[in-house]
N, C-alpha and C positions, 0 to 999 in steps of 0.2 A: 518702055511702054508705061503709061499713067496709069496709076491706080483713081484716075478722077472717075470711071464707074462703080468702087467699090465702096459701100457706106463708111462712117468716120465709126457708127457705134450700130451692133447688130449682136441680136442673141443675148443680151446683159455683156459683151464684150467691147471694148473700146479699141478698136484698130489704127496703129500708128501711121505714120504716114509710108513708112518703110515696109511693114506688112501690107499697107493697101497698093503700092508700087509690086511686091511680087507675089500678090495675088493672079494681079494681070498680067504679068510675064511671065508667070508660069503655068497658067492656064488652069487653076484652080477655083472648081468648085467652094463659092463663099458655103452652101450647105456643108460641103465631105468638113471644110474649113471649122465651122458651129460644131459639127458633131464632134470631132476630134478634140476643143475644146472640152464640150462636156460628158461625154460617153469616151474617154481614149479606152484602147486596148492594154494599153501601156504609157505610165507616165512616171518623169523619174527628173529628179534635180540635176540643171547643166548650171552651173553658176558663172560658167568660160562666157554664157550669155550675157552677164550681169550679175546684179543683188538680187536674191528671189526671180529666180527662171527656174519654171519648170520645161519640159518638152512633153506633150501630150500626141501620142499615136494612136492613128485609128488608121487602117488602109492601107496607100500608098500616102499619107499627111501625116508628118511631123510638125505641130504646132512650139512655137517658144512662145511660152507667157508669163506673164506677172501675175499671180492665182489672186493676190492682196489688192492690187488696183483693177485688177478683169481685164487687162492691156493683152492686145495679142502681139508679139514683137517681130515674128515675122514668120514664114510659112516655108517650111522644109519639105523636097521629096524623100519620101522615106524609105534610103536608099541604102545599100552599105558601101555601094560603088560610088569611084568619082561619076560626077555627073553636072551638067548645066542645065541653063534654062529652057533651053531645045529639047533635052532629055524630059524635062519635068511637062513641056507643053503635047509632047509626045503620049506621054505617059496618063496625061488627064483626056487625051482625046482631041489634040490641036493639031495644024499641023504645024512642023516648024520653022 
């Protein structure tokens, strides 16, 4: 699925192309998406993402970001179980 419905930059955030690709396959709200960035529940360094990734939670969204360039790197269901993109479009209210 294309992320070509989803902005390149939103919220003071600059979304990659990989983040705007599983945005829309996994049926994620670009809002729950913003909030999670900036309001998480829970935020905590994953560096297995890269140099400087944090993962910010809010909900059922696991954001991976760059906090230093505003990058969002890509958009995780916040899950402890295995799960795919079926499970994640389920879960945001899609069907799969």
């Amino acid at each position: 699925m294309s992320g070509m419905n989803i902005p390149h930059t939103a919220g003071g955030w600059r979304f990659t192309r990989h983040a705007r690709e599983q945005i829309a396959a996994r049926g994620f709200d670009l809002g729950d998406v913003l909030a999670a960035c900036n309001q998480p529940e829970q935020r905590y360094t994953s560096y297995n993402f890269g140099p400087n990734r944090w993962v910010c939670q809010l909900g059922r969204v696991a954001v991976v970001v760059d906090p230093t360039s505003r990058a969002v790197i890509t958009v995780l269901l916040r899950e402890t179980e295995v799960w795919d993109d079926e499970d994640a479009r389920r879960a945001n209210g899609h069907p799969a």
